[in-house]
N, C-alpha and C positions, 0 to 999 in steps of 0.2 A: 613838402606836404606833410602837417604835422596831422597823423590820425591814431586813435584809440581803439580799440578791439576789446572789447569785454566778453567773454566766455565764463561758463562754472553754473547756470544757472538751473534750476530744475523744482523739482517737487519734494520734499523731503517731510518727513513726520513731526510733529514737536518732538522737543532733546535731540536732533541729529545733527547734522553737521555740514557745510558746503564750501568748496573755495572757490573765489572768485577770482580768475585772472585778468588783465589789463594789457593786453600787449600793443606797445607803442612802434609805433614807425616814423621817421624824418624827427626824433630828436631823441634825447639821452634820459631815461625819466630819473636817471641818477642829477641830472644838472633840473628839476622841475620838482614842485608841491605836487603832490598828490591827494588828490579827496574821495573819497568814494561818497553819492550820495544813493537816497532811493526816494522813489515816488510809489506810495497807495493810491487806489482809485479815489477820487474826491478830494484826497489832502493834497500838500502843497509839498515839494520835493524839499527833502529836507536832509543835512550834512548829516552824515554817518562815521567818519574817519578819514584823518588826514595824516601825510609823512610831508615836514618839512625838506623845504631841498636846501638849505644852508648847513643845517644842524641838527638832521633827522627829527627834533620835536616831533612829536607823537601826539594828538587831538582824540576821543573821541566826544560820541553824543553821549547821555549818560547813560540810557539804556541799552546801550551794548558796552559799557566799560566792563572789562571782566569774562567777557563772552566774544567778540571779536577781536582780530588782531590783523594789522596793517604791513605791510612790509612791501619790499622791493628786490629783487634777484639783478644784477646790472648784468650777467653774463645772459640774461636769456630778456634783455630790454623790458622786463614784466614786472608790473605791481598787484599785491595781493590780496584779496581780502578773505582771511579763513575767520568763520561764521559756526560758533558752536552755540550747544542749547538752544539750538533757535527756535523761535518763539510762532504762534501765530502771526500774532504782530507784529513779526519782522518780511510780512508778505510785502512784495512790491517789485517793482522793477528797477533792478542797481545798475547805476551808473557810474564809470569813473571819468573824472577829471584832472586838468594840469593844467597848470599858468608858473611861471619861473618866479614869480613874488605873489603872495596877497596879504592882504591886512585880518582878514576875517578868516580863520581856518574853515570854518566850515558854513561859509554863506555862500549860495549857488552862482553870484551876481563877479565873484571874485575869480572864478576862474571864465577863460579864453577858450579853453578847447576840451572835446566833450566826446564821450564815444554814443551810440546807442543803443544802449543798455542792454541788459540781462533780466530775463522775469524768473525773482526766485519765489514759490510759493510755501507756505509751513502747512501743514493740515494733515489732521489724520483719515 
């Protein structure tokens, strides 16, 4: 039973900071792609950052290049998502994802197995 656990999520100010965890169960997210996406009310859930599982590759969207950062811990089976400067517009609820290949780092359709999710809000 492959399942996802997302935790980290909350309320924070614009400029502050959040990390989001992934904890995986029944598989190794060291041997899997990892993608964090998030969904806003109204919009369409959209890739946020990926860690390749071959060759570590590193993806993000472009509004968070620079401001978030992706990673993975294999002794504690968790992947990461720390989330600085965050913006209003980084409100939504984050999800991570896995699938052992995809072709599209950050298109939702490419991965297989899905946690559900974290609602992070920015506002002052």
């Amino acid at each position: 039973q492959l399942q996802l656990v997302e935790s980290g999520g909350g309320l924070v100010q614009p400029g502050g900071s959040l990390r989001l965890s992934c904890a995986g169960s029944g598989f190794r997210v060291d041997d899997y792609t990892i993608g964090w996406f998030r969904q806003a009310p109204g919009k369409e859930r959209e890739g946020v950052a990926c860690i390749d599982s071959s060759d570590g590759t590193i993806y993000y969207e472009d509004s968070v290049k620079g401001r978030f950062i992706i990673s993975r811990d294999s002794a504690k089976n968790t992947a990461y998502l720390q989330m600085n400067s965050l913006r209003p517009e980084d409100t939504g609820v984050y999800y991570c994802a896995a699938d052992r290949w995809v072709l599209a780092a950050l298109k939702e359709y490419e991965y297989d197995y899905w946690g559900q999710g974290t609602q992070v809000t920015v506002s002052s």
